[in-house]
N, C-alpha and C positions, 0 to 999 in steps of 0.2 A: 405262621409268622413269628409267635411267641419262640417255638424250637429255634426257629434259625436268628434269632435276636440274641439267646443265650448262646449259642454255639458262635456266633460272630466275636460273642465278646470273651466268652471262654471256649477253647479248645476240648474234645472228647477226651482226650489223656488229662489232662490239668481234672479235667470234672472225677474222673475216675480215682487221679492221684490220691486228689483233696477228701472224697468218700474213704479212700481207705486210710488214709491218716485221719480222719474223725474217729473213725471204728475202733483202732487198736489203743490200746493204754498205752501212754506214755509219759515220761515225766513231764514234760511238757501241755500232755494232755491226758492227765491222771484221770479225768471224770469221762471218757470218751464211751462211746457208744457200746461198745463188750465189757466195759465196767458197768453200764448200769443195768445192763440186761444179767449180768452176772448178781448185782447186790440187789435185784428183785427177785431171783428164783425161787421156785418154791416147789417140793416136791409133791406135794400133793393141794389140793383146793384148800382143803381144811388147817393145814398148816398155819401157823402165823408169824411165823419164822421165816424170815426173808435169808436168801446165802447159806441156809445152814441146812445141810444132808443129812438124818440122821438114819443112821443104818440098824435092820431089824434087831431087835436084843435076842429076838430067839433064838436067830442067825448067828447073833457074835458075842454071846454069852457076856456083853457088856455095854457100856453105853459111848461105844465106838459114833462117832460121827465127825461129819468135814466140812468148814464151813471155810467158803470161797467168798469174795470181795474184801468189803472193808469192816473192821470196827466198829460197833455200836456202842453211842455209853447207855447207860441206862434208861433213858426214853428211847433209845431205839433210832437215835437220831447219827447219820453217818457227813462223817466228815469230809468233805468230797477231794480235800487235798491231801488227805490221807493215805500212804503207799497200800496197794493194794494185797492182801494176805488170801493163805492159803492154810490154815490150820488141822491135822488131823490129830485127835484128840479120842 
């Protein structure tokens, strides 16, 4: 009864539309759902560096690394209407 009460009131397309315009970043919806799975990543457990890839030094003879989302200032605190960056460094 619950399925056919939402479906009555919204359509399977409209439900699926409104899922993926949550998901992608946009200006409109700068904080959406692959933004914040992106400025939580972490490459490994131990890390504590959220967004930020860094790549082995052994590997790249330097302190090559890429951090994906958004800006931190210095607590660490991100701005959620802040364009989203892509930095390789």
């Amino acid at each position: 009864e619950i399925v056919d009460a939402f479906f009555r009131e919204r359509s399977i397309v409209n439900h699926h539309l409104a899922s993926f315009n949550d998901f992608l970043p946009t200006k409109d919806n700068p904080n959406s759902r692959m933004q914040r799975i992106v400025d939580d990543a972490r490459v490994s457990e131990d890390s504590t560096e959220r967004g930020i890839i860094r790549l082995d030094v052994q590997k790249t003879k330097s302190s090559i690394y890429v951090r994906v989302g958004r800006r931190r200032d210095a607590r660490g605190v991100v701005n959620p209407s802040a364009e989203p960056t892509i930095f390789i460094g």
